[in-house]
N, C-alpha and C positions, 0 to 999 in steps of 0.2 A: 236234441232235435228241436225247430225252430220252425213255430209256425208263424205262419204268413197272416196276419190278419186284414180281414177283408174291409175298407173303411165304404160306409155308405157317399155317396155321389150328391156334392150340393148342387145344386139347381140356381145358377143365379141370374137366370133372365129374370124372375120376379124381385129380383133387389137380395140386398144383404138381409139376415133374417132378425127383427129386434134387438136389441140386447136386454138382457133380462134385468131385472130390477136388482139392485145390491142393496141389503140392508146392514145396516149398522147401530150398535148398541151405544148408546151414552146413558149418562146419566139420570134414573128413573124415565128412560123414553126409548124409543128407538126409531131411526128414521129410515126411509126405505126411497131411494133415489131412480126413479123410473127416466125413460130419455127427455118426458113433458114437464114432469113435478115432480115436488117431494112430498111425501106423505110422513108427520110425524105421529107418533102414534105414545100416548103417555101411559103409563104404567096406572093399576086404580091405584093406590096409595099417592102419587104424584095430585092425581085427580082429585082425591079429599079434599086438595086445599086448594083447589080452584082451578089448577090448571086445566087446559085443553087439548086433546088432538086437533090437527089442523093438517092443511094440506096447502100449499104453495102452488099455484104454477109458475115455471119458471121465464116464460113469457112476461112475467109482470115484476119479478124480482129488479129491484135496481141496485140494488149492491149489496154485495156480502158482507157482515160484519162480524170478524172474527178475532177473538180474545185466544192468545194459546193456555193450555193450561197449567198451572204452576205448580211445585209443592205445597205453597202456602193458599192460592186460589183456585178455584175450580174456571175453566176453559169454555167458551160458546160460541155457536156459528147462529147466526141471526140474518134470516132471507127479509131484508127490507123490501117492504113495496110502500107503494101510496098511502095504504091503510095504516103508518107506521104515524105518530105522532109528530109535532114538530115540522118545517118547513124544510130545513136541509135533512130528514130524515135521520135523525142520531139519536140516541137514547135520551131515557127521562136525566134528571138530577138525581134518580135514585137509581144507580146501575145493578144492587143488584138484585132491585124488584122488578126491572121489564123484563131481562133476559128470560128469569126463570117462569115467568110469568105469560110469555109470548108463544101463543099457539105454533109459530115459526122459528122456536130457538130450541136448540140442544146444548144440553150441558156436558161437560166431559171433566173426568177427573184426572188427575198425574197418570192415575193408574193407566189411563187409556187414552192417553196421548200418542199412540200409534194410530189405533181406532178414527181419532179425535183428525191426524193428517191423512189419513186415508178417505174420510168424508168429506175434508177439504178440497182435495184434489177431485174426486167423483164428483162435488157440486160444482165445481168451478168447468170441470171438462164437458158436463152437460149445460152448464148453462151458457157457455164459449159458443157450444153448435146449435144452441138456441138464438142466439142473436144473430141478424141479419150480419152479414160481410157487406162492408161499403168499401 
């Protein structure tokens, strides 16, 4: 026997309804991608040694900078804005004191190189319908 289940009725004269924040775990952080900003969020042990949680909006991001991850290196996605050092916006001389270092970067390891393309794609799709259509 087979029942019928009953689905509740969307309502979309008020619009589509949010979509919910995705979070994603990297390397001692985790980041949580809402449709305005990202919010990273550092583990305390990351914290000890100076690091920050931060928060992005993605309004002001100007480019993604993303390292994939290796067997031999570890992987990071780096929301550049204004506040990034330097004039064309690119890292320091020492790559890999800013990344880990930048309240905007997450790191990823081999292991989580799924993880790692999965947050690439969800940054890049909300920050796509962020920017103005010319």
């Amino acid at each position: 026997m087979v029942r019928a289940v009953r689905l509740p009725r969307m309502d979309l004269s008020k619009g589509l309804p949010a979509a919910e924040p995705r979070v994603f775990k990297g390397w001692q952080a985790s980041a949580v991608v809402h449709a305005d900003r990202v919010d990273f969020r550092r583990r305390w042990v990351a914290r000890l040694g100076g690091n920050r949680s931060g928060s992005v909006l993605l309004d002001e991001v100007l480019k993604i900078h993303k390292v994939d991850p290796t067997r031999l290196v570890n992987g990071h996605v780096h929301l550049m804005t204004a506040a990034d050092p330097g004039a064309a916006r690119n890292l320091t001389t020492v790559p890999q004191q800013q990344p880990a270092g930048n309240p905007r970067t997450i790191m990823f390891t081999w292991g989580q190189r799924e993880t790692y393309a999965a947050f690439v794609a969800a940054v890049e799709e909300a920050w796509r319908a962020r920017k103005p259509q010319l």
